[in-house]
TORKOL-4160 file (C-alpha; in steps of 0.2 Angstrom, whole numbers, padded with zeros to 4 digits, m for minus):
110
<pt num="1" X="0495" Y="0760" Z="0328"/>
<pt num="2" X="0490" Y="0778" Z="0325"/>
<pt num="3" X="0479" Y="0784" Z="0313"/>
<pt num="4" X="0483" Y="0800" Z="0304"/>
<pt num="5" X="0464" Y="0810" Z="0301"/>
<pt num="6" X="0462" Y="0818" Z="0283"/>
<pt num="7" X="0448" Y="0829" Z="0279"/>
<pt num="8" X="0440" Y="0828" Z="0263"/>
<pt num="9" X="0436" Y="0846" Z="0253"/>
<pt num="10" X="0419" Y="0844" Z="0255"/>
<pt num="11" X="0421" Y="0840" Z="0275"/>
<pt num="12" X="0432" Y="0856" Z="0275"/>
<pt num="13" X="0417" Y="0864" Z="0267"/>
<pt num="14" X="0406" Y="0856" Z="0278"/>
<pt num="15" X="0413" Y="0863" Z="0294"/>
<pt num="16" X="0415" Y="0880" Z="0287"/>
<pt num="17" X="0396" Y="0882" Z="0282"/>
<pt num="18" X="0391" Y="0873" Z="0300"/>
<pt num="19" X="0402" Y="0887" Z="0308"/>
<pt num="20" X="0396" Y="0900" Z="0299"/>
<pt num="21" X="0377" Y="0893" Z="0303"/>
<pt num="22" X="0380" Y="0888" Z="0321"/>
<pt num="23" X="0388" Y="0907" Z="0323"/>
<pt num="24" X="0373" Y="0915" Z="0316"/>
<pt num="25" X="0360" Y="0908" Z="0324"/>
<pt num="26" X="0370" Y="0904" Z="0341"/>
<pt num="27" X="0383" Y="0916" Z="0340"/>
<pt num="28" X="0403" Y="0912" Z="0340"/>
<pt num="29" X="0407" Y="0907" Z="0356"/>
<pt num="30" X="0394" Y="0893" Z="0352"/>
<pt num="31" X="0399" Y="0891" Z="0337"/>
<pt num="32" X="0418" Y="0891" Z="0342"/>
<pt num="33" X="0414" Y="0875" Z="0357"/>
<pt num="34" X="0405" Y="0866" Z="0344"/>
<pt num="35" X="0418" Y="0867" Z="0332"/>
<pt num="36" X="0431" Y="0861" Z="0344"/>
<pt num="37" X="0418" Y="0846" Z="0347"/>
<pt num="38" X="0421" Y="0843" Z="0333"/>
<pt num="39" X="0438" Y="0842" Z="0332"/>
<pt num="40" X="0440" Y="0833" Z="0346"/>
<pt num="41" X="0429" Y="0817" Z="0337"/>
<pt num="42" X="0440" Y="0819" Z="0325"/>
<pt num="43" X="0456" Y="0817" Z="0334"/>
<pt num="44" X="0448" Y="0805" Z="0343"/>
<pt num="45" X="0449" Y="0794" Z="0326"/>
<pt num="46" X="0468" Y="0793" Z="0327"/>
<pt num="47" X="0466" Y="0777" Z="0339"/>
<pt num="48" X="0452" Y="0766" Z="0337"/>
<pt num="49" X="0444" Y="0771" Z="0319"/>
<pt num="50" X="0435" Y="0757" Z="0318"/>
<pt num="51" X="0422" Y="0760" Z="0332"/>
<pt num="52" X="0410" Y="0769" Z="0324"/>
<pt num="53" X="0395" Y="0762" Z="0316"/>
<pt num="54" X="0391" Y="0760" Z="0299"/>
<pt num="55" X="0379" Y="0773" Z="0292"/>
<pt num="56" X="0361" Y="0764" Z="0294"/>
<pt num="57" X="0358" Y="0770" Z="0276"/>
<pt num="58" X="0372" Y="0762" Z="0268"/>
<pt num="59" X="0371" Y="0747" Z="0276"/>
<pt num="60" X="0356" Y="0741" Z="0267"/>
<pt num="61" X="0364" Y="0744" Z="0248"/>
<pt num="62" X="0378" Y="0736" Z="0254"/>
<pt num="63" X="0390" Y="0749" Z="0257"/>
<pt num="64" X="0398" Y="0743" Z="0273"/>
<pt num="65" X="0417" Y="0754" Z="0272"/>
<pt num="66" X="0411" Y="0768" Z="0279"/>
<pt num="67" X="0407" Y="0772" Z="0297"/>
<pt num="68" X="0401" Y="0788" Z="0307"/>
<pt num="69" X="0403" Y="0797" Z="0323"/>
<pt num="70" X="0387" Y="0805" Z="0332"/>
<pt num="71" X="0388" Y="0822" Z="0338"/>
<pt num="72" X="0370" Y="0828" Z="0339"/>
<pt num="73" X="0363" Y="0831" Z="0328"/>
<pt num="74" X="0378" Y="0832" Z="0319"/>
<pt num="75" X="0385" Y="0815" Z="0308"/>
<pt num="76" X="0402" Y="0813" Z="0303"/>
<pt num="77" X="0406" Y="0799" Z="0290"/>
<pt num="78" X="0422" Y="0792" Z="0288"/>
<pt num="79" X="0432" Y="0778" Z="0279"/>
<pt num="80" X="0448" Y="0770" Z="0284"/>
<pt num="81" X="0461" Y="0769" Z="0269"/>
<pt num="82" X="0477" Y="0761" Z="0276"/>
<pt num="83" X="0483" Y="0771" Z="0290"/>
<pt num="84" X="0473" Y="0785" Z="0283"/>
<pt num="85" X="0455" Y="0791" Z="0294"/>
<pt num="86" X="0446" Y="0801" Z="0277"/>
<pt num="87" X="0431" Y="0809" Z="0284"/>
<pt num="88" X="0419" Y="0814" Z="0269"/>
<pt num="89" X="0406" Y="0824" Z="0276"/>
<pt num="90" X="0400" Y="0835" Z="0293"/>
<pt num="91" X="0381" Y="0834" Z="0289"/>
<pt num="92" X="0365" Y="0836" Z="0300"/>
<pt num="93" X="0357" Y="0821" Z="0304"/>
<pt num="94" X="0340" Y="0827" Z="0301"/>
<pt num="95" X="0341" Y="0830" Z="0282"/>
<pt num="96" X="0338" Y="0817" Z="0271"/>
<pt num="97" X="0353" Y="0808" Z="0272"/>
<pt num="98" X="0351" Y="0793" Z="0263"/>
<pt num="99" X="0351" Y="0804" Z="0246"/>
<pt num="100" X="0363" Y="0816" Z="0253"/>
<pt num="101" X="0377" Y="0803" Z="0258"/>
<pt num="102" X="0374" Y="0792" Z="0241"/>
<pt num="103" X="0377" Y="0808" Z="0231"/>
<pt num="104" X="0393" Y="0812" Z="0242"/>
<pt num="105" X="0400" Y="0797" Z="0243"/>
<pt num="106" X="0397" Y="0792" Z="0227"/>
<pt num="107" X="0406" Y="0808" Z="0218"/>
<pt num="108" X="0421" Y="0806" Z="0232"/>
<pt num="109" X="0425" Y="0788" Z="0227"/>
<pt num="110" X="0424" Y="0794" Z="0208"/>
């Protein structure tokens, strides 16, 4: 079965500001191979979804439906919905996730 991947406003959002970051400091062409990085996780989702791990901060509380791809320090947390891959959010994994991804998930399920 394939999985079609959707991206969520904020995950659109997400990308855009990690662009526009990763260009600034980096430059574009950086910026640009990371992106498509990115992307290709992403795609990647379309046939085995449910290989990724469960965030370790949701675990805990219970919250078990999501699960997240790793790309350095990068995190991207998604949910399957029927033959539906929604990724939430693009966020670095060295913030304080915990209260970042109960804030965005909370208000995306909502």
């Amino acid at each position: 079965m394939s999985y079609r991947v959707l991206f969520s406003e904020d995950a659109e959002q997400d990308i855009e500001d990690l662009y526009r970051f990763i260009a600034g400091r980096e430059g574009v062409e950086t910026a640009e191979r990371i992106l498509g990085e990115l992307e290709a996780a992403a795609s990647s989702l379309e046939d085995i979804p449910a290989r990724g791990n469960v965030p370790k901060e949701l675990a805990p509380v219970g919250i078990t439906e999501y699960r997240e791809l790793h790309h350095k320090p990068w995190r991207m947390i998604y949910r399957v919905v029927g033959s539906d891959v929604i990724v939430y959010c693009v966020a670095d994994g060295r913030r304080d996730m915990q209260s970042f991804l109960e804030s965005r998930l909370f208000r995306a399920t909502n």
